[in-house]
C-alpha distance (Angstrom), angle and dihedral (degrees) to the residues before:
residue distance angle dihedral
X1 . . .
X2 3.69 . .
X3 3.91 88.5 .
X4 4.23 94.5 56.1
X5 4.18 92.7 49.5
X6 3.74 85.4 50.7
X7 4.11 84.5 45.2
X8 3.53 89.7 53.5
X9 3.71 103.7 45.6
X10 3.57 101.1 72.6
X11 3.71 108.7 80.8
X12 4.22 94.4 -137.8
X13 3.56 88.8 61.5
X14 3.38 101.1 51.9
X15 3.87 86.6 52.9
X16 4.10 88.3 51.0
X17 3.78 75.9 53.6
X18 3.95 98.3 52.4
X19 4.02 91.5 40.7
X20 3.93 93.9 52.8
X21 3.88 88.0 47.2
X22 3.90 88.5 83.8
X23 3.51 98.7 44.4
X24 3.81 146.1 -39.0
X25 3.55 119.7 -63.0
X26 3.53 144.0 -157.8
X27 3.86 118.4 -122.2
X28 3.93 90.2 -116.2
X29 4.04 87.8 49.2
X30 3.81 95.2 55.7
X31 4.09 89.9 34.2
X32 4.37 83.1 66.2
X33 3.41 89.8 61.2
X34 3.89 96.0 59.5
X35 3.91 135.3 49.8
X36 4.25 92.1 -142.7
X37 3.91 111.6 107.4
X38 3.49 114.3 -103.2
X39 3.88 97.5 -111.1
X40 4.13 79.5 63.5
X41 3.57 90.2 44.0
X42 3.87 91.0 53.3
X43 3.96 87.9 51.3
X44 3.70 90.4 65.4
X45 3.53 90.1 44.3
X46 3.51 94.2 54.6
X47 3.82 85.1 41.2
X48 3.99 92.1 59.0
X49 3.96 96.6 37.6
X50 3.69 80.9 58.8
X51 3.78 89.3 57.5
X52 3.74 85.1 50.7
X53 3.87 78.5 -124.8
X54 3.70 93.4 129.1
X55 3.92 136.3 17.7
X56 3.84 129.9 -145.1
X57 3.99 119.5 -150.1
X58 3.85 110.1 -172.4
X59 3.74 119.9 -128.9
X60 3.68 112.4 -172.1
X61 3.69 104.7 -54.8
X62 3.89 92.7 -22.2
X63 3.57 128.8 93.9
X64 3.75 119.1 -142.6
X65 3.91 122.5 -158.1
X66 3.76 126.1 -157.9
X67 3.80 124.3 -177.2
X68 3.97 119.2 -112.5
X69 3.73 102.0 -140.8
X70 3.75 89.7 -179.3
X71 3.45 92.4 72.4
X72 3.34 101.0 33.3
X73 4.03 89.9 58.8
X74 3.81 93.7 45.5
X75 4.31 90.3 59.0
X76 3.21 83.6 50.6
X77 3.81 113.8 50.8
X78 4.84 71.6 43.0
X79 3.46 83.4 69.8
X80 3.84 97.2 40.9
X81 3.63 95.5 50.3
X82 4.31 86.1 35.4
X83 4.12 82.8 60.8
X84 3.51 95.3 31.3
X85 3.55 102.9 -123.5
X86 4.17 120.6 137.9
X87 3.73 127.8 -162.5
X88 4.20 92.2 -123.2
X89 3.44 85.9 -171.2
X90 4.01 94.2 78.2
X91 3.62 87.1 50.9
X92 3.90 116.6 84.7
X93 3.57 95.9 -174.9
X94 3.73 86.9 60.5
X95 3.94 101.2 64.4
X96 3.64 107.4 140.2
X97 4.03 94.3 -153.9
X98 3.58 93.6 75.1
X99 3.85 93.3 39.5
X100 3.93 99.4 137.1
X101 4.03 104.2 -116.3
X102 3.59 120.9 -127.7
């Protein structure tokens, strides 16, 4: 897990992150969208398929990225359960309107 917080805390990847969110890119697609050179580009690729937070498929002498939300969603309820903080809402045993008053 050590490998996606280290994903995440570079502020490029996290936009590679946002951009593949709407749909899967190419590497030259996402590379418009920044002013880094694509070998440093490729680094933070490499950096986030490490993370297993995004894949690449090859077509022809493209490479395609898709997002892995799996992953992504797993660091984060880490870091949720790391700070202690719980999304009640999922819970129906927690509904606060039938919370017996004291």
């Amino acid at each position: 897990m050590n490998a996606v917080y280290r994903a995440l805390g570079d502020p490029t990847r996290r936009s590679i992150l946002r951009l593949l969110r709407s749909r899967d890119m190419s590497a030259g697609e996402l590379a418009e969208h920044f002013p880094q050179a694509k070998p440093t580009l490729s680094k933070h690729f490499g950096v986030l398929k490490d993370a297993d937070l995004i894949q690449g498929r090859r077509e022809g002498t493209t490479i395609i990225y898709t997002l892995n939300l799996s992953v992504l969603e797993e660091a984060l309820c880490g870091l949720m359960d790391a700070f202690h903080i719980r999304d009640d809402s999922r819970n129906p045993t927690n509904d606060k309107h039938h919370e017996p008053k004291s």
